[in-house]
C-alpha positions as CSV (number, residue, x, y, z in Angstrom):
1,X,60.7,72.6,-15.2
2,X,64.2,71.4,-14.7
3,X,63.7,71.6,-10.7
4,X,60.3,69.6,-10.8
5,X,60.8,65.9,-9.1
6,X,59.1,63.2,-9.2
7,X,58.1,62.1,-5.1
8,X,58.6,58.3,-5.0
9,X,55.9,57.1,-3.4
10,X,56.0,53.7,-1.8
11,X,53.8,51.5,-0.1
12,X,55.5,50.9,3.5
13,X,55.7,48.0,5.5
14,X,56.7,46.8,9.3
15,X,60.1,48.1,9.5
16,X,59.6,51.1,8.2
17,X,56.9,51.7,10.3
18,X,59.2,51.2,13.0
19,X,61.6,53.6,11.8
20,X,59.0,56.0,11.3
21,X,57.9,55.8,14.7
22,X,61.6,55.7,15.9
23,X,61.5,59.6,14.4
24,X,58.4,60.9,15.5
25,X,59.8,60.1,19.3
26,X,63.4,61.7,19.0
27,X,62.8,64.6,16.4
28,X,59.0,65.5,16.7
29,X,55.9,64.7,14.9
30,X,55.8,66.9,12.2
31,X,59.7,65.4,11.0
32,X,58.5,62.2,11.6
33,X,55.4,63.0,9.0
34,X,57.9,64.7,6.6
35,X,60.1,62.0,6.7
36,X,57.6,59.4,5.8
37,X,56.4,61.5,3.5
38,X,59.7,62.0,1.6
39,X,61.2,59.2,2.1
40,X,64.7,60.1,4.2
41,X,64.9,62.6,7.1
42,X,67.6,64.2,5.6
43,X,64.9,65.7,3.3
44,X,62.9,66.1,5.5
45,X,65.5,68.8,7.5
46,X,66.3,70.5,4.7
47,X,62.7,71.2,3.7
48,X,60.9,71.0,7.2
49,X,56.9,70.3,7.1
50,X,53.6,71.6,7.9
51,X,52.7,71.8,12.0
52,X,49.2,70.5,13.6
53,X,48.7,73.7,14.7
54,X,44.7,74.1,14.2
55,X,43.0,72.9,17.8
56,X,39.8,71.1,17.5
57,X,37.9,74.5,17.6
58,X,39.9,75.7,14.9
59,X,38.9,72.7,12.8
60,X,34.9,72.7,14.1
61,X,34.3,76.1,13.6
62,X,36.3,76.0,10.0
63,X,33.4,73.5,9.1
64,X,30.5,75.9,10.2
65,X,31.1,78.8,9.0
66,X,34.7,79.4,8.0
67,X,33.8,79.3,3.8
68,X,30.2,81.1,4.9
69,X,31.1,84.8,2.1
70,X,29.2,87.4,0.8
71,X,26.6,84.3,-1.2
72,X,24.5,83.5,1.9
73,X,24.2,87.4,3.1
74,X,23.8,89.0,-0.7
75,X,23.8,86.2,-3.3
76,X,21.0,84.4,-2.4
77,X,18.7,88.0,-3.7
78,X,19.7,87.1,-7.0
79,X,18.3,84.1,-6.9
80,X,15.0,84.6,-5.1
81,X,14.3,87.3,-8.0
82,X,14.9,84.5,-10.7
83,X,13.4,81.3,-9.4
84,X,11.0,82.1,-6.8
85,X,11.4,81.3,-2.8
86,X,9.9,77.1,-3.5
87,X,12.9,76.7,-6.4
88,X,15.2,78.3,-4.1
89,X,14.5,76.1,-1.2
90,X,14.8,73.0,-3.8
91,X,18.0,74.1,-5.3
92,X,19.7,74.6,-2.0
93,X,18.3,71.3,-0.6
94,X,19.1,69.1,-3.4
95,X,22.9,70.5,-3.7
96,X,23.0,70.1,0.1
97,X,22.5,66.3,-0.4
98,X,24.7,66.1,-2.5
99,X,27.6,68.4,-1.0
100,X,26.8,66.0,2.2
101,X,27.4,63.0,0.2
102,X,30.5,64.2,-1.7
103,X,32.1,65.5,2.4
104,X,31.3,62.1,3.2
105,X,33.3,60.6,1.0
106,X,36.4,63.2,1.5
107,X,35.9,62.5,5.4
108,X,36.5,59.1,4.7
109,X,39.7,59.4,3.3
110,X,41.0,62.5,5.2
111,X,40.3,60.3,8.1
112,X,42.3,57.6,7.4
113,X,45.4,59.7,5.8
114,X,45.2,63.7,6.7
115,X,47.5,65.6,4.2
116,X,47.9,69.2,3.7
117,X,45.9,70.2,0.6
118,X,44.9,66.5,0.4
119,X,42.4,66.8,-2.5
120,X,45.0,66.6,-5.3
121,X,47.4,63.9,-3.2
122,X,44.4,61.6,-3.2
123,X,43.4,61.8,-6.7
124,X,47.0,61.1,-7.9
125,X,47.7,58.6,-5.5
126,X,44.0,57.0,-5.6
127,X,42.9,57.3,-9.2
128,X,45.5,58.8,-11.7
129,X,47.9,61.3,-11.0
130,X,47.1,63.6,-14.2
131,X,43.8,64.4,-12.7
132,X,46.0,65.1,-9.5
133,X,47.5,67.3,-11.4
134,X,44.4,69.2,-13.3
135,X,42.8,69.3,-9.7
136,X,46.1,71.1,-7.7
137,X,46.3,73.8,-10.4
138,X,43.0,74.0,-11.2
139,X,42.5,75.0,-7.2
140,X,44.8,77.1,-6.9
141,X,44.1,79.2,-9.5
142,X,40.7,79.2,-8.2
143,X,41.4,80.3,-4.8
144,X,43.9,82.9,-5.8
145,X,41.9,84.6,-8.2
146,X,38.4,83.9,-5.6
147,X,40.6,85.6,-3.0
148,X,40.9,88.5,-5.0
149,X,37.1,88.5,-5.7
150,X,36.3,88.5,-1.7
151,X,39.1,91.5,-1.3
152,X,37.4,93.5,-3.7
153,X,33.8,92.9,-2.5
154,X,35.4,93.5,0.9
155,X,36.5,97.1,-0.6
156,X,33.0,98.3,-1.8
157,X,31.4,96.9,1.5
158,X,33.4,99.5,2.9
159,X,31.8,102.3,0.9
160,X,28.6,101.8,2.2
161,X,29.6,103.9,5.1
162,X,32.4,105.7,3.0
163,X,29.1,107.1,1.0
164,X,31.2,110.2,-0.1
165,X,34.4,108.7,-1.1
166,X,36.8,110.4,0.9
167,X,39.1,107.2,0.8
168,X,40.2,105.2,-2.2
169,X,39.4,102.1,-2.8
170,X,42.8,101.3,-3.6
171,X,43.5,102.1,0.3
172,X,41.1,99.9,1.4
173,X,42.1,96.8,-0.4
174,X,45.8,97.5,0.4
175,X,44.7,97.2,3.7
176,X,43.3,93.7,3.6
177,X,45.7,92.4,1.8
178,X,48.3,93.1,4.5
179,X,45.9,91.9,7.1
180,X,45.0,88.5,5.1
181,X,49.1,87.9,4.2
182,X,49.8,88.8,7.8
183,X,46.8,85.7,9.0
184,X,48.4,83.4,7.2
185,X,52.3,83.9,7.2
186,X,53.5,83.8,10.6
187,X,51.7,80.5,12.4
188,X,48.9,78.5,11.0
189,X,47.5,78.4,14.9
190,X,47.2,82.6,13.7
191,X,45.2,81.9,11.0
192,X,43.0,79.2,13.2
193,X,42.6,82.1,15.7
194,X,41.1,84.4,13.1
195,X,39.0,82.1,11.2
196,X,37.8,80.6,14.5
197,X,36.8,84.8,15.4
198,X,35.6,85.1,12.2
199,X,33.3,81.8,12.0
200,X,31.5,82.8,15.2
201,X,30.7,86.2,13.9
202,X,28.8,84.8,11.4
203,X,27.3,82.2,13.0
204,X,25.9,84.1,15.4
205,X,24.6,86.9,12.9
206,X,22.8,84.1,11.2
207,X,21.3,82.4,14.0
208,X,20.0,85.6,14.7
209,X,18.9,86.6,11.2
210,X,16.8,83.5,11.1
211,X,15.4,84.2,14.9
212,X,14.2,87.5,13.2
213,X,13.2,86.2,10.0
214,X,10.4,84.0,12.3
215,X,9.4,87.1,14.1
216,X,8.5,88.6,11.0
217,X,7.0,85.8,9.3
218,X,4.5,85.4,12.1
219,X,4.0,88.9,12.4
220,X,5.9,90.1,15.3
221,X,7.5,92.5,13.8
222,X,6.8,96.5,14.4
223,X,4.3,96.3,11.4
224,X,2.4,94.1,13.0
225,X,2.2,91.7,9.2
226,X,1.6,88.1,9.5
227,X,3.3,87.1,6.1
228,X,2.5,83.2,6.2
229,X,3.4,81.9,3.1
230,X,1.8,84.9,1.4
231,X,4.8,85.0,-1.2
232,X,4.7,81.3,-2.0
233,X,1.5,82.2,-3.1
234,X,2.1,85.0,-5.8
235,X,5.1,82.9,-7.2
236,X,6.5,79.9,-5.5
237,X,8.5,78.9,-8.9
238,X,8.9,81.7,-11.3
239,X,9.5,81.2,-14.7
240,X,13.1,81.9,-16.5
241,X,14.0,82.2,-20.1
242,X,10.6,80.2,-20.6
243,X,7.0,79.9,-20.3
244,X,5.2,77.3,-18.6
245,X,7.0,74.4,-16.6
246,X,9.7,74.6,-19.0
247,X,10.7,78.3,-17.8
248,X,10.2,77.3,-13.9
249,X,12.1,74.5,-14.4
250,X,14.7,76.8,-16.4
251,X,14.2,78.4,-12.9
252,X,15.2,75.8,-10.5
253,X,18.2,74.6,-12.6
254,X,19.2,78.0,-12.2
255,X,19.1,77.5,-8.5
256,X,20.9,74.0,-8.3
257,X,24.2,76.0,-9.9
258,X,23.5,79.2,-7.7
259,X,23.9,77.0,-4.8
260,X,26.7,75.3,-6.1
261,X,28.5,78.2,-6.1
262,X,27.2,79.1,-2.6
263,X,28.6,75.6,-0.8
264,X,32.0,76.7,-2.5
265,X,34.5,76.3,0.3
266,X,32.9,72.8,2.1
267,X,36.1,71.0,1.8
268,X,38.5,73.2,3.4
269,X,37.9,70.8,6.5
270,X,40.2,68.1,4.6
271,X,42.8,70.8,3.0
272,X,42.9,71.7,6.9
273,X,43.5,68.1,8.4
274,X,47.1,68.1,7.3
275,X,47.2,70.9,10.5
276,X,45.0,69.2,12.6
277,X,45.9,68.3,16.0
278,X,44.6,64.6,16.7
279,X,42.5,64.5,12.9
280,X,41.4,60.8,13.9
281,X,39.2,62.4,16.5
282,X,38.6,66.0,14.8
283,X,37.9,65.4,11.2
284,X,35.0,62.9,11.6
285,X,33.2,65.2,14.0
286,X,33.9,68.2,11.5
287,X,32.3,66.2,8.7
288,X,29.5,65.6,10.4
289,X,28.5,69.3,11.7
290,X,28.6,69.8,7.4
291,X,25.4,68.4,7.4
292,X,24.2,70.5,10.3
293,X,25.2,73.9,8.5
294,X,24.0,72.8,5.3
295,X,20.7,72.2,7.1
296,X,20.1,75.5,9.4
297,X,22.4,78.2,7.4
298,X,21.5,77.5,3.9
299,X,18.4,75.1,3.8
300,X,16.5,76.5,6.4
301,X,18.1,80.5,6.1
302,X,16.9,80.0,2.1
303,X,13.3,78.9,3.7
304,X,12.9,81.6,5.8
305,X,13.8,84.5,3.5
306,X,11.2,82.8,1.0
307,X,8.6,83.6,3.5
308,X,9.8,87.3,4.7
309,X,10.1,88.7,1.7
310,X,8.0,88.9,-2.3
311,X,10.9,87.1,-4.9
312,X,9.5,90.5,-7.0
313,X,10.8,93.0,-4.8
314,X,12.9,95.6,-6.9
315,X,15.4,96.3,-4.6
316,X,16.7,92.4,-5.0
317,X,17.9,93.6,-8.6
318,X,18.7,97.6,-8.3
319,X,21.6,98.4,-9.5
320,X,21.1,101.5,-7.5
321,X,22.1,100.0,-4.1
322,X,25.1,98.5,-2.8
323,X,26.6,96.4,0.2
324,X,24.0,95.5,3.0
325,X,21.2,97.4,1.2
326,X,20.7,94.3,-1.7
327,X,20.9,91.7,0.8
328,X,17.4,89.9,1.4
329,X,17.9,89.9,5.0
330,X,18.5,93.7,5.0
331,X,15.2,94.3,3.0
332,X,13.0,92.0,5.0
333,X,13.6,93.9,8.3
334,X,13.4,97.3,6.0
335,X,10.4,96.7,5.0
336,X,8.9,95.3,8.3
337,X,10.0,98.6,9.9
338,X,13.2,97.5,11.7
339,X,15.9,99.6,11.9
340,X,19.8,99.9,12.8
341,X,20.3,96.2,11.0
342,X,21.8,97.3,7.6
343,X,25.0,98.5,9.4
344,X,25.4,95.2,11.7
345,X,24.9,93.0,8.6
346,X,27.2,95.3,6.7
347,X,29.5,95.2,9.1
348,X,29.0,91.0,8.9
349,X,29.2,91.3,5.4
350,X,33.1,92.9,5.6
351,X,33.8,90.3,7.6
352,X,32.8,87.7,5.6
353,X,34.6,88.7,2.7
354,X,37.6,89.1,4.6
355,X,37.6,85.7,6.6
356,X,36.3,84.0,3.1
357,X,40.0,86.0,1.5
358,X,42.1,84.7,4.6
359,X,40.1,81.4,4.0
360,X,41.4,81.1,0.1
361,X,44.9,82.6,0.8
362,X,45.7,79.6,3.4
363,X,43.7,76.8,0.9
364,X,45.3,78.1,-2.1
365,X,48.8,77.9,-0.3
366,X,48.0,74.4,0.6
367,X,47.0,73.5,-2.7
368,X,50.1,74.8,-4.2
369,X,52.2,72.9,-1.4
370,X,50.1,69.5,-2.0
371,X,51.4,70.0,-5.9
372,X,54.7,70.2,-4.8
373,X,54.8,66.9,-2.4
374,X,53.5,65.2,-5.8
375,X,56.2,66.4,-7.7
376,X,54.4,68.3,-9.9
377,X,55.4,72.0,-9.0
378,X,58.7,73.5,-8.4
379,X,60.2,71.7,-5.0
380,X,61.6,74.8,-3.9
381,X,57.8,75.3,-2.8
382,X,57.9,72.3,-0.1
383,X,60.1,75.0,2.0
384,X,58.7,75.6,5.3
385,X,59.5,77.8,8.0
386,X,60.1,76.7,11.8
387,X,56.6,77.5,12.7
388,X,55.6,74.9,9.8
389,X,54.5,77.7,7.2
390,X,55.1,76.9,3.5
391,X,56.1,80.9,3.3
392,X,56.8,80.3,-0.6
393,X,53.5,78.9,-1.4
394,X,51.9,81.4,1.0
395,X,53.8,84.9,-0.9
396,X,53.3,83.1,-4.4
397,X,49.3,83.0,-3.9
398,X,49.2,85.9,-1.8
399,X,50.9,88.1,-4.4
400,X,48.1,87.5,-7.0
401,X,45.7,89.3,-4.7
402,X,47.7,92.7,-6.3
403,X,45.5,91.8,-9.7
404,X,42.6,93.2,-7.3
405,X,43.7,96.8,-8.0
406,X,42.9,95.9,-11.5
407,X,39.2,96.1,-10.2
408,X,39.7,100.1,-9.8
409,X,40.7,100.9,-13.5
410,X,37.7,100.8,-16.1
411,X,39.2,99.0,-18.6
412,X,41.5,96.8,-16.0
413,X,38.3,96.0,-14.8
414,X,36.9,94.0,-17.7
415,X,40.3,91.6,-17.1
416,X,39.7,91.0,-14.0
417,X,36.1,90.1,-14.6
418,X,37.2,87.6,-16.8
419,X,39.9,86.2,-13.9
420,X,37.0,86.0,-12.0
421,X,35.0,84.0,-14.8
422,X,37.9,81.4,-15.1
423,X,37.0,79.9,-11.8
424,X,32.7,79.8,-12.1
425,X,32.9,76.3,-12.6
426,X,35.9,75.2,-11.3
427,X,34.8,74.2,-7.2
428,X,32.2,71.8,-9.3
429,X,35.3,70.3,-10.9
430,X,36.5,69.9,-7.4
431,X,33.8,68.2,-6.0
432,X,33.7,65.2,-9.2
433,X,37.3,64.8,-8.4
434,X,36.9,64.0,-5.0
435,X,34.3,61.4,-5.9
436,X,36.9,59.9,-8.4
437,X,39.1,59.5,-5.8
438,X,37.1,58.0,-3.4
439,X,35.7,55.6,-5.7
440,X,39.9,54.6,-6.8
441,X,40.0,54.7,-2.5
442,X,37.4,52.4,-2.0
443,X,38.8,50.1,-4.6
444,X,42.2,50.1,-3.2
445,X,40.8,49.2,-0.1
446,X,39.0,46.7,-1.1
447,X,42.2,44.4,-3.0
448,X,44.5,45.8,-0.2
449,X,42.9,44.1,2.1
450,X,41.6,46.9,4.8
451,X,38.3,46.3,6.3
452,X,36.1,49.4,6.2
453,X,34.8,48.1,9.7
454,X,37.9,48.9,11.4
455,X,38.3,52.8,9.9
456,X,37.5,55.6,12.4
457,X,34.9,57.3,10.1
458,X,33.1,54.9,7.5
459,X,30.8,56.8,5.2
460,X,27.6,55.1,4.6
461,X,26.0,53.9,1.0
462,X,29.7,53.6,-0.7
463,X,30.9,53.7,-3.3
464,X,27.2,54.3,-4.4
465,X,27.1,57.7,-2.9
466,X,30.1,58.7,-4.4
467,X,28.9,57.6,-7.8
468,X,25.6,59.4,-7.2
469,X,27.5,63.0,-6.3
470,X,29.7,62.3,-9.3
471,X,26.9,62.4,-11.6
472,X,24.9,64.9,-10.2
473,X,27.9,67.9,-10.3
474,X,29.1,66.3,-14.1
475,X,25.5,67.3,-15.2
476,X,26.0,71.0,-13.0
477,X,28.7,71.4,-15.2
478,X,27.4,69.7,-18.7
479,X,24.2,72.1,-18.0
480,X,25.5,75.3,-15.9
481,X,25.8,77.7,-19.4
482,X,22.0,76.4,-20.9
483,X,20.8,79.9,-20.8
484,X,23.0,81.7,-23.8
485,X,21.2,77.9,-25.9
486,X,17.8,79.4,-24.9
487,X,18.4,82.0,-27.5
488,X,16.9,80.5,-30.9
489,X,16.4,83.7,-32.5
490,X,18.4,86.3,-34.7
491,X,21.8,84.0,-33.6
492,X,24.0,85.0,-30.4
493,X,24.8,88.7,-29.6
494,X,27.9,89.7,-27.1
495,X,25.6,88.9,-23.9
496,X,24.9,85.2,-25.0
497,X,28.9,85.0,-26.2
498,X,29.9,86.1,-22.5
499,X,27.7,83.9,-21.1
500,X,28.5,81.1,-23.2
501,X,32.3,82.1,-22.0
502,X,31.4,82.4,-18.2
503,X,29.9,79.2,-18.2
504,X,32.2,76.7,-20.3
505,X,36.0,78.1,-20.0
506,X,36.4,76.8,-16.5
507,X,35.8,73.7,-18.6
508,X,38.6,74.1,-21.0
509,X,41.0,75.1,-18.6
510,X,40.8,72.1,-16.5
511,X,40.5,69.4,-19.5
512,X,43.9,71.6,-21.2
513,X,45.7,71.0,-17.7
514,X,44.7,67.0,-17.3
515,X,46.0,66.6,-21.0
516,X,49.4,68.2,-20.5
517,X,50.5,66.2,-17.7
518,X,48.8,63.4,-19.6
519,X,50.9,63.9,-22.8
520,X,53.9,64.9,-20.9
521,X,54.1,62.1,-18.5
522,X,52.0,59.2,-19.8
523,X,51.4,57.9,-16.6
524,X,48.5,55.5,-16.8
525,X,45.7,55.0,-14.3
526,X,46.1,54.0,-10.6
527,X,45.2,50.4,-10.1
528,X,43.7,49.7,-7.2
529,X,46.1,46.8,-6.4
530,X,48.8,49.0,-6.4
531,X,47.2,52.6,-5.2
532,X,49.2,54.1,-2.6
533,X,46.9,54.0,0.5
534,X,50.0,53.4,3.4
535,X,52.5,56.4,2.9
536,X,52.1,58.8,5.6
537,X,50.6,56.8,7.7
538,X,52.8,55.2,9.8
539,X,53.9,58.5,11.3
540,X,50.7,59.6,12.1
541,X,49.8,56.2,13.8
542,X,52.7,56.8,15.9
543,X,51.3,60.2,17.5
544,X,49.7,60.2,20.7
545,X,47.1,63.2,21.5
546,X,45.8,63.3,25.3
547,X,42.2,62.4,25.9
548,X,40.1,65.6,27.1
549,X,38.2,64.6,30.5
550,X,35.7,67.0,30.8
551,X,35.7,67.9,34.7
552,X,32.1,69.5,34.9
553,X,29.3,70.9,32.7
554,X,30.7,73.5,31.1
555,X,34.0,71.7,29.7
556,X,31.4,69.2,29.1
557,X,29.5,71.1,26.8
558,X,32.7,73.2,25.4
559,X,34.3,69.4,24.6
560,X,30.9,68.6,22.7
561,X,31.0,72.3,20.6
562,X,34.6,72.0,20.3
């Protein structure tokens, strides 16, 4: 712990501004940011910083379909079978809202000061720097360990053409990890490339896996069936772990934290702003295409599988299918007698899992670099190479994805599960956070002095909406284990145990981390008067990003996308 410092943060005036600015012109943006950042450009040189390497399609397409995994293509079955296709639709609107709300506030604030791995850097500096703390660990461990989840599932998507084994495993997930270390180590404008790749993939599959989903609910299809809302009909909410309206609404809770999990991933835009070329003018129009994917891929792509296929079809549960062949948009053109699709969703499907691992390896490395700018992580960490790289915080998270051979051994296998279980709860965790900070932001503002008129992006309904997503992912968490409680007779056996487990040591975990830092530093809660809204700032004020004059239709139209 010896080589932990504390980073003095300090609110920054005129001349220092100046100064600031004074850097940014002779040594470069990115030492001008690091030097406001630390405090001295000596430190500054002998560390380096992060580059804005990620181009405004980088940054757009990261926000509509760069954290887009295996939930939407395979995920989703599980629910459908549990719920019903009318709690599914409810579950995935209702988090939506609220996801929307929470982005809104984290636009805000990633608007007016764009950090890499922000999330924790605004809680500390915004609300109290313990929960900074809880939140940069708590994330990182997440994403390290959910990057070795989407490298597995990437692995046994593979087999579904590898039917005979001929290949290891082991080969296979040796091979994406070089690939996803390889994404992320050289350049971040790599990474950008790739996710950018990557994000379009999916987002034309889905486009076109709704397109088809229509044909088939209105009977265009080769079997000629016009579904309508035939499968609303037979079970629009189905009842779980209960009878009556208690077990359908059992059914649509169970929906609300499926989805949960599902959205996991919707504030990589801000993690990403620290990157961003010209975030004044990108950010804001990434926050607002959230709301755009949350509508069309998730809202409307949960509507329309609701309506292609019966919530009781078996093959939504068998365990004797893998890959492509369990995922509800596989089995709805199956059974309407159209074929080739499993292998291009497959084929999606690897994709997804391996752009949602590159995804986690680059967040996770941000995260564990935002830690270190606070002072609350080894400083060693704050290293960067010349291409602006933190190559320490990269290799640390990156070597965790070895825990995914683990996955191959039997009994190895069982640890890893419970890896995986560590982080069930933990993006909900995330999400509260955020909302505390906005709500310490919007306070600062206020007895600093700033206007909210005069901010680029102003979020509407605050703090109100930020208290309203607050309370809605506290009870997600309070509530996400109720089914083991369901069990009132004969006591708990080892299924209710490991769900109990699944559901509430996320909880633990982050509460253990807040009070160690607590205990340890007794540092008490950021008041507003004196919140640190000003540091970094001055640098990027001073930067100065062209303005794109579109010269006919087309760059007209790519400027818009883009």
């Amino acid at each position: 712990m010896a080589d932990i410092e504390k980073t003095d943060y300090t609110v920054r005036g005129s001349e220092s501004d100046h100064g600031v600015k004074d850097i940014v012109a002779t040594k470069g943006a990115a030492m001008g940011e690091a030097a406001d950042i630390y405090g001295d450009v000596a430190t500054a040189e002998q560390y380096g910083y992060v580059e804005r390497g990620l181009k405004s399609r980088h940054i757009q397409f990261i926000a509509l379909g760069g954290t887009i995994g295996t939930g939407l293509f395979l995920g989703i079955g599980t629910a459908f079978a549990n719920a019903g296709p009318v709690s599914v639709l409810l579950g995935y609107t209702i988090t939506g809202i609220a996801v929307f709300g929470m982005m809104q506030s984290l636009g805000e604030m990633s608007t007016w000061l764009p950090l890499p791995g922000a999330i924790p850097q605004y809680c500390a500096r915004y609300a109290d720097p313990a929960l900074g703390f809880a939140v940069g660990w708590n994330n990182w461990y997440q994403c390290a360990i959910t990057l070795c989840a989407e490298i597995s599932a990437a692995a046994v998507v593979i087999s579904f053409w590898d039917t005979e084994g001929k290949i290891n495993q082991g080969v296979w997930i040796g091979i994406i990890i070089v690939i996803i270390v390889c994404l992320n180590i050289f350049a971040v404008s790599i990474y950008g490339e790739a996710e950018f790749c990557f994000a379009s993939i999916k987002i034309i599959t889905i486009l076109g896996l709704l397109l088809c989903g229509v044909v088939i609910w209105l009977g265009g299809a080769p079997d000629h069936d016009r579904r309508g809302f035939r499968y609303w009909k037979e079970g629009a909410m189905k009842e779980y772990i209960g009878t009556g309206n208690t077990g359908r609404f059992a059914g649509l809770w169970s929906t609300l934290v499926n989805a949960a999990f599902s959205y996991g991933g919707a504030e990589m835009v801000a993690v990403a702003a620290g990157e961003a070329a010209n975030p004044r003018k990108n950010i804001p129009k990434a926050i607002r295409r959230v709301f755009w994917r949350i509508l069309f891929f998730y809202v409307l792509g949960s509507f329309i599988i609701g309506v292609c296929i019966s919530s009781s079809d078996e093959s939504l549960t068998s365990d004797n299918l893998s890959g492509a062949q369990k995922s509800p948009w596989v089995i709805a053109c199956k059974n309407a007698g159209i074929p080739v699709l499993p292998h291009i969703v497959n084929a999606v499907i690897l994709t997804s899992a391996t752009s949602s691992g590159n995804a986690y390896l680059y967040t996770g490395s941000r995260y564990l670099f935002g830690v270190a700018q606070l002072g609350q992580a080894p400083r060693f960490l704050l290293k960067c190479s010349k291409s602006g790289v933190p190559y320490y915080c990269v290799a640390i998270t990156a070597s965790i994805s070895l825990l995914t051979f683990m996955s191959l051994g039997t009994s190895a296998n069982l640890v890893f599960t419970w890896f995986q279980n560590l982080t069930t709860i933990a993006q909900c965790f995330t999400w509260s956070s955020i909302c505390l900070a906005y709500i310490g932001f919007h306070r600062a503002m206020k007895a600093q002095g700033v206007d909210r008129n005069t901010l680029v992006f102003r979020s509407p309904f605050q703090p109100y909406t930020a208290w309203a997503t607050f309370f809605f992912f506290v009870l997600v968490i309070l509530f996400n284990g109720f089914k083991p409680f369901t069990q009132t007779k004969g006591g708990w056996g080892s299924d209710q145990l490991t769900d109990f487990f699944t559901a509430y040591t996320g909880v633990g975990v982050f509460f253990l981390l807040y009070i160690v830092w607590k205990v340890l530093k007794r540092d008490p809660l950021v008041k507003p008067a004196a919140a640190d809204i000003w540091t970094g700032k001055a640098a990027l004020d001073a930067e100065v990003w062209p303005e794109q004059i579109p010269r006919n239709f087309l760059e007209k139209f790519w400027f818009w996308l883009c």
